[in-house]
C-alpha positions in Angstrom: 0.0 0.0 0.0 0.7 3.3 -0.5 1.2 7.0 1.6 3.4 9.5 1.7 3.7 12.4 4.1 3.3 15.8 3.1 2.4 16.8 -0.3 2.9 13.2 -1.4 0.3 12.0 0.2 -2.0 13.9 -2.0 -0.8 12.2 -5.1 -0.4 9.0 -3.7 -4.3 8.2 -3.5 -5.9 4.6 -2.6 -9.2 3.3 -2.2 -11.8 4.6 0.2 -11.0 3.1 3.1 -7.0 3.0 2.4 -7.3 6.5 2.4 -9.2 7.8 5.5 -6.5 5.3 7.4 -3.8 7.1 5.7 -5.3 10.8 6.6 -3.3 10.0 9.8 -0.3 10.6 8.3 -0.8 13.4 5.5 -1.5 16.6 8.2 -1.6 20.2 6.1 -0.8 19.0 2.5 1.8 21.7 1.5 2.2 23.0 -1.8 5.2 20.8 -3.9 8.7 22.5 -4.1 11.9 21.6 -5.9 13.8 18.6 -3.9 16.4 19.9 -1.8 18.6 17.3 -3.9 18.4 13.8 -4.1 20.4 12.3 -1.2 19.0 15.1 0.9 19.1 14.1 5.2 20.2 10.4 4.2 23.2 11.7 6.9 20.3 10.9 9.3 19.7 12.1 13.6 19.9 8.2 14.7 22.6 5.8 15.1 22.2 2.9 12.6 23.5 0.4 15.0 20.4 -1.2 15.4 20.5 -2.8 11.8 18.6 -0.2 10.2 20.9 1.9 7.0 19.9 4.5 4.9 20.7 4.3 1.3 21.1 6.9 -1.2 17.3 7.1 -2.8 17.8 9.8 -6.0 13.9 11.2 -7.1 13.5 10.9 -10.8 14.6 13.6 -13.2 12.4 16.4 -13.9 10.0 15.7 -10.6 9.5 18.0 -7.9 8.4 15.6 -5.4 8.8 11.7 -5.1 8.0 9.0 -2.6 8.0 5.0 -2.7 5.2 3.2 -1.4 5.5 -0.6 -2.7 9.0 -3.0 -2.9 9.9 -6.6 -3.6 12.9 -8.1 -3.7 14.2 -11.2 -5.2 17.7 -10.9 -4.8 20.4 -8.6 -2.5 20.7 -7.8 -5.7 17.3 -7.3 -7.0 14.8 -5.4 -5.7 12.2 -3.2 -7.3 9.9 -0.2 -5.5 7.3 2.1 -7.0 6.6 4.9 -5.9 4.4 8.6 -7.4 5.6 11.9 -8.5 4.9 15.4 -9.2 6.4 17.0 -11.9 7.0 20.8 -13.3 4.4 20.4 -15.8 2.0 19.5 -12.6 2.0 15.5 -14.3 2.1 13.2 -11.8 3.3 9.8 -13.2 4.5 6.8 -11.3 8.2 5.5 -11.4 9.7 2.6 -10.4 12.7 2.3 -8.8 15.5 -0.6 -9.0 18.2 -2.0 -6.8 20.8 -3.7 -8.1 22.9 -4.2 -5.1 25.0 -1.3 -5.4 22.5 1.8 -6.3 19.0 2.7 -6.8 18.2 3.8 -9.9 14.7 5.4 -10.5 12.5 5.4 -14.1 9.7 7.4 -14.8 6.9 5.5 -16.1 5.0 7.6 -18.8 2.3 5.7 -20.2 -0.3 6.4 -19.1 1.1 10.4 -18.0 -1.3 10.4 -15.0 -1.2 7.2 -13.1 -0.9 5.7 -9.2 0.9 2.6 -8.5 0.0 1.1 -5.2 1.4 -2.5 -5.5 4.5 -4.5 -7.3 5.5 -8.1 -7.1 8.6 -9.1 -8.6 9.5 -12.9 -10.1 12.5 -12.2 -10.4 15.0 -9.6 -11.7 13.5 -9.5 -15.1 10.0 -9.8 -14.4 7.7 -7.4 -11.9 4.1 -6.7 -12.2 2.6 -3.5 -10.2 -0.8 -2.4 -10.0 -3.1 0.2 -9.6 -5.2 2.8 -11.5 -5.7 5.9 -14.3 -7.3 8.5 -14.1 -10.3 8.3 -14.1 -9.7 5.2 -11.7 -9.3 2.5 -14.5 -7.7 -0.3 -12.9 -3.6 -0.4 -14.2 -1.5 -3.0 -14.4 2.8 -2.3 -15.2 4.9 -5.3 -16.4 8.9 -5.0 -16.0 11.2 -7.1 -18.4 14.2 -5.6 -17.0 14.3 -3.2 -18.9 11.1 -0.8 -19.6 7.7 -0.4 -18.0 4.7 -1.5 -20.2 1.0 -1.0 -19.7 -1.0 -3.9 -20.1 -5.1 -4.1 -20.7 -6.8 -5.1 -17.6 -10.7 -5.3 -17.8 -13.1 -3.8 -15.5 -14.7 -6.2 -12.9 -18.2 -7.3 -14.3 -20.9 -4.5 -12.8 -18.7 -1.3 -12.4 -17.5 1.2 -14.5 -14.1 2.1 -12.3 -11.8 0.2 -10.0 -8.5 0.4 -8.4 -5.8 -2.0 -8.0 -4.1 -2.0 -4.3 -2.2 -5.1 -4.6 -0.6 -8.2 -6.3 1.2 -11.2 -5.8 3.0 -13.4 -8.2 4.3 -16.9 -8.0 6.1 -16.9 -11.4 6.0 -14.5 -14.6 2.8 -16.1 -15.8 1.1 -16.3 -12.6 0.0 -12.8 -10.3 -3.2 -12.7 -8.9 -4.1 -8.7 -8.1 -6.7 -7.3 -5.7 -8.4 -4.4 -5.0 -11.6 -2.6 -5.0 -14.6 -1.5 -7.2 -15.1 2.1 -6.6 -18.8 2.8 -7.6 -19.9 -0.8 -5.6 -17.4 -0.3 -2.8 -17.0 -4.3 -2.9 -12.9 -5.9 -3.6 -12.6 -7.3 -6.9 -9.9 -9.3 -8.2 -7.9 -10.5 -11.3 -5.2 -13.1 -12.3 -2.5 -13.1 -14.8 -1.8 -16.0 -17.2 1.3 -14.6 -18.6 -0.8 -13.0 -21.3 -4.2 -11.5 -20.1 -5.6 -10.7 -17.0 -9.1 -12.4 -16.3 -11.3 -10.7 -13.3 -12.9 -12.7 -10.6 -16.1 -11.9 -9.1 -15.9 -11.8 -4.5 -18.8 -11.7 -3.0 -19.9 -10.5 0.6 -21.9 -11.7 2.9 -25.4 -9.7 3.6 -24.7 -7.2 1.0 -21.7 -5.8 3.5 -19.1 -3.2 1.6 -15.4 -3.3 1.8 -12.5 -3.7 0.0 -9.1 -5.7 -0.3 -5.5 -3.9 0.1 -3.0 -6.5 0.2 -2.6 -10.1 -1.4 -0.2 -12.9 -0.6 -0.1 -16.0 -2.9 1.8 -19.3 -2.4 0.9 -20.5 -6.0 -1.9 -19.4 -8.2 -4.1 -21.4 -6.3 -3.3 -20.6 -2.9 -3.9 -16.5 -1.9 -4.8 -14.6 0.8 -6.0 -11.7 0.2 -6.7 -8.4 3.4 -8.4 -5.4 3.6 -11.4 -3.9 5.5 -15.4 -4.7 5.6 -19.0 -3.1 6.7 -19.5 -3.2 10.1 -22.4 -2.1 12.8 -20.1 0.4 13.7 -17.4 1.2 10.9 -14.8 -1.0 9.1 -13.2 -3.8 10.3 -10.2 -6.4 9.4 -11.3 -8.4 6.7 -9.5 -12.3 5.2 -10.1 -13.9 2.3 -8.8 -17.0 0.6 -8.3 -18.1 -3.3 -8.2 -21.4 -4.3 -7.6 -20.8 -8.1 -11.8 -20.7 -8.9 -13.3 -18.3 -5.7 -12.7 -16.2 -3.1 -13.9 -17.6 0.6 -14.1 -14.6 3.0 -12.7 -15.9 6.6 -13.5 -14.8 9.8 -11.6 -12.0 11.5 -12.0 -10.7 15.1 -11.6 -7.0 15.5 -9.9 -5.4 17.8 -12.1 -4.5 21.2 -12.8 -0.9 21.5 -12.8 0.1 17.8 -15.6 1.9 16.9 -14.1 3.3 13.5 -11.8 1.9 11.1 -9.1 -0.9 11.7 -8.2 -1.9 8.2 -5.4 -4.8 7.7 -3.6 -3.4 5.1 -1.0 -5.9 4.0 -0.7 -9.5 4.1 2.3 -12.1 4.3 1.7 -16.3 3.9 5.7 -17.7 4.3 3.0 -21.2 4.3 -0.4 -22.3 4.2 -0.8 -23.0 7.7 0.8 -19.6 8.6 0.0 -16.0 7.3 0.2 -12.5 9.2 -1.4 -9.3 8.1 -1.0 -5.9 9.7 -2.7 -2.8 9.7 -4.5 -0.1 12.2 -6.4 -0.7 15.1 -8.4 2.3 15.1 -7.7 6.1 14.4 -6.8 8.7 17.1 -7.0 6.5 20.2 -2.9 5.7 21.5 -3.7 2.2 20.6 -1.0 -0.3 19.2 -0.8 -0.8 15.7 -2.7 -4.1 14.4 -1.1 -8.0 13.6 -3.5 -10.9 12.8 -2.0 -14.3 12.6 -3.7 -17.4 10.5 -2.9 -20.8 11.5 -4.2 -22.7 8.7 -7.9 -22.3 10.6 -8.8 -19.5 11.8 -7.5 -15.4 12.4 -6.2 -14.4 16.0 -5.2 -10.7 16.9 -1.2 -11.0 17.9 -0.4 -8.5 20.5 1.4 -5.3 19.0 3.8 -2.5 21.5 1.5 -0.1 22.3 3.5 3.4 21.4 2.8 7.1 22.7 0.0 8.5 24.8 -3.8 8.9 24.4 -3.4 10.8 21.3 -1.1 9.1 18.9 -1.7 7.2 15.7 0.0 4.6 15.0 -0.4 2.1 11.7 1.4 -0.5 9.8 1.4 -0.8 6.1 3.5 -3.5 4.7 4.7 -6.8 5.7 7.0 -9.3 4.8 7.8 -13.0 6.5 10.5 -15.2 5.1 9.6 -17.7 7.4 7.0 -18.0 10.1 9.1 -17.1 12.7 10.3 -14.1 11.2 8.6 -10.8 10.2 9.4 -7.5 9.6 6.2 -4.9 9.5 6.7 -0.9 8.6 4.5 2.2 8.5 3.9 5.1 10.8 4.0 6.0 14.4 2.7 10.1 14.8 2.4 11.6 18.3 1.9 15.4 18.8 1.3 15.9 15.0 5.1 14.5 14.5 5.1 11.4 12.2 7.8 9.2 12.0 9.1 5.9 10.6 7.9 3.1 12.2 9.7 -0.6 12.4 8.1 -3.6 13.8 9.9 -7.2 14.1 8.1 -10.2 14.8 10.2 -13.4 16.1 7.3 -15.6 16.5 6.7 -15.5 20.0 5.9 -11.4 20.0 6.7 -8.5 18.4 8.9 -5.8 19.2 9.7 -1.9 17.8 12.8 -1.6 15.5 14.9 1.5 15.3 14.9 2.7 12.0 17.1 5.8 10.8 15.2 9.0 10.9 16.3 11.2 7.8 18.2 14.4 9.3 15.7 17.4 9.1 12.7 15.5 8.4 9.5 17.3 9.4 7.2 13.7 8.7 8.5 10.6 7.4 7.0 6.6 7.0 7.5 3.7 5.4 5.0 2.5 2.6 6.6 -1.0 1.4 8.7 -3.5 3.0 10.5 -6.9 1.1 12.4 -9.6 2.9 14.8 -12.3 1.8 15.7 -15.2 4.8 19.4 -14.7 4.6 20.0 -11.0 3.3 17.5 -9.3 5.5 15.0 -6.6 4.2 14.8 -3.1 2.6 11.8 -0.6 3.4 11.0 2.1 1.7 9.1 5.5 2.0 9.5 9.4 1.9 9.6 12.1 4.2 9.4 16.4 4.0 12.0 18.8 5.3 10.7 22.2 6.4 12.4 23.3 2.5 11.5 20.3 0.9 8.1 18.1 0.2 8.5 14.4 -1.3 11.7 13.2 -0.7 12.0 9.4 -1.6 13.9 7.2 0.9 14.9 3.5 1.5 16.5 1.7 4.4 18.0 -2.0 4.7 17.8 -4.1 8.0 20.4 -6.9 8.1 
């Protein structure tokens, strides 16, 4: 999923319910200036003892403001993020951003000139798919060969006339499954890729409830989970659902007690089939912890998170990734007294506990959007942050 703080977050738009959880981090949208320069605070305020390192995170050329949401990695050596821009010409196109072990190195991605990228899954070094919509909110789909972005032709879900994209999963180059919402129905859709079209799927609720997936995680095409938020008697809640190649089966997911609003799971991460956690917010504006579900191959249970800051801080987690069940590493946002900063979670599966990422020198708000693991080489996050001079600065960090 995608947010970015300060003027990015206005670019960086999701569905309805991905963006009231993500108002928590935008405060007064200011007004894009040029980028203070493209390794600008990556000197950082913290000591990066604690296995958190900022790398050098260049904004693409001819943009005025750039942040990365989304990142996989398949490789030390090979990772991909994507991220949204704003440019002179007040465009805002997405880029994506590649790794290669030794320097990032961004790419505008021009067709379609107005897009937003929310999701990416990467095969392998040659082959990514990421997702997410056109204007006006036609669901998008981005291969990588290695080379160059291409748009593909994704059909609209039967019964709307709009939809966004939020996430996707692939197994192989031939195989992603995507999910996301219909805009006009406010019920998730999804589509699968065969390696040469995408086909949509039809999910349906129970007792004509709304709601709408935001993160996918597939073991093979016929094995997914897919997370987002549904309908309740008293807001949104967590919401599971699983793919077995034909249909969606929504699960049953407690909520956290006390919510009365929105507590969205937001991302989603299956190292098996007997073993998945998802992560997200439990609740807006009430110093709770942030939100972990774990699956055990039968049913959801909540997974106690740290609770950080007092009654009035907002915490959320956006991404996950697990290389193995006993190992997870969530990112996203912790904001108390209208300060938001990066936000590291590590689970060793027995609890979780709050990493210490690097905190960009000068930064005014910064989070993480995306997070990619590998079990031997450790995992890279990305995100953006503003300076009091500068709005959209791209960043990402490795954790070995």
């Amino acid at each position: 999923m995608l947010f970015m703080p300060g003027a990015v977050a206005a670019i960086l738009k999701t569905g309805r319910r991905g963006a009231a959880v993500r108002a928590a981090l935008g405060g007064a949208l200011a007004v894009p200036v040029a980028l203070a320069g493209p390794q600008a605070g990556l000197a950082g305020t913290h000591a990066a003892g604690a296995g958190w390192v900022p790398q050098t995170t260049p904004a693409p050329a001819g943009t005025t403001a750039a942040g990365l949401g989304s990142v996989s990695c398949t490789a030390a050596d090979a990772c991909m993020a994507i991220g949204g821009t704003l440019t002179k010409n007040g465009e805002d196109p997405s880029f994506g951003d590649a790794w290669n072990g030794t320097a990032w190195t961004p790419q505008l991605i021009t067709q379609p000139p107005t897009s937003d990228l929310f999701g990416v899954s990467c095969a392998s070094a040659v082959s990514c798919m990421a997702v997410g919509r056109t204007s006006p909110q036609a669901p998008l789909a981005e291969s990588w060969n290695g080379t160059s972005w291409s748009a593909q032709s994704v059909p609209l879900p039967g019964g709307g006339n709009s939809a966004t994209l939020t996430g996707v999963s692939c197994t192989s180059p031939a195989r992603c499954v995507a999910v996301g919402v219909d805009g006009p129905l406010t019920t998730p859709v999804s589509e699968s890729w065969n390696g040469t079209t995408w086909t949509p799927h039809t999910v349906t609720l129970p007792n004509s409830m709304t709601g709408e997936f935001l993160g996918v995680s597939c073991r093979s095409y016929r094995s997914c989970t897919a997370v987002g938020t549904i309908s309740t008697s008293t807001g949104f809640g967590p919401m599971a659902a699983s793919w077995n190649g034909r249909s969606w089966t929504v699960q049953n997911v407690p909520s956290p007690s006390g919510v009365l609003t929105d507590a969205p799971l937001n991302a989603v991460s299956c190292p098996s089939a007997t073993d998945c956690m998802a992560v997200g917010i439990a609740g807006t504006g009430r110093g709770g912890p942030t939100l972990a579900e774990q699956w055990n191959g039968t049913a959801w249970t909540i997974v106690s998170t740290p609770r950080l800051g007092g009654a009035n801080a907002s915490t959320g987690l956006e991404s996950v990734s697990c290389p193995r069940a006993s190992r997870c590493t969530a990112v996203g946002f912790r904001t108390v007294k209208r300060k938001t900063r990066l936000l590291a979670e590590q689970w060793n599966g027995t609890r979780w506990t709050v990493g210490a990422p690097v905190l960009p020198a000068n930064a005014k708000t910064s989070g993480f959007g995306g997070v990619s693991c590998l079990a031997k080489v450790g995992c890279i996050a990305v995100g953006g942050y503003d300076t009091r001079s500068s709005n959209g600065i791209p960043l990402a960090e490795r954790h070995s």
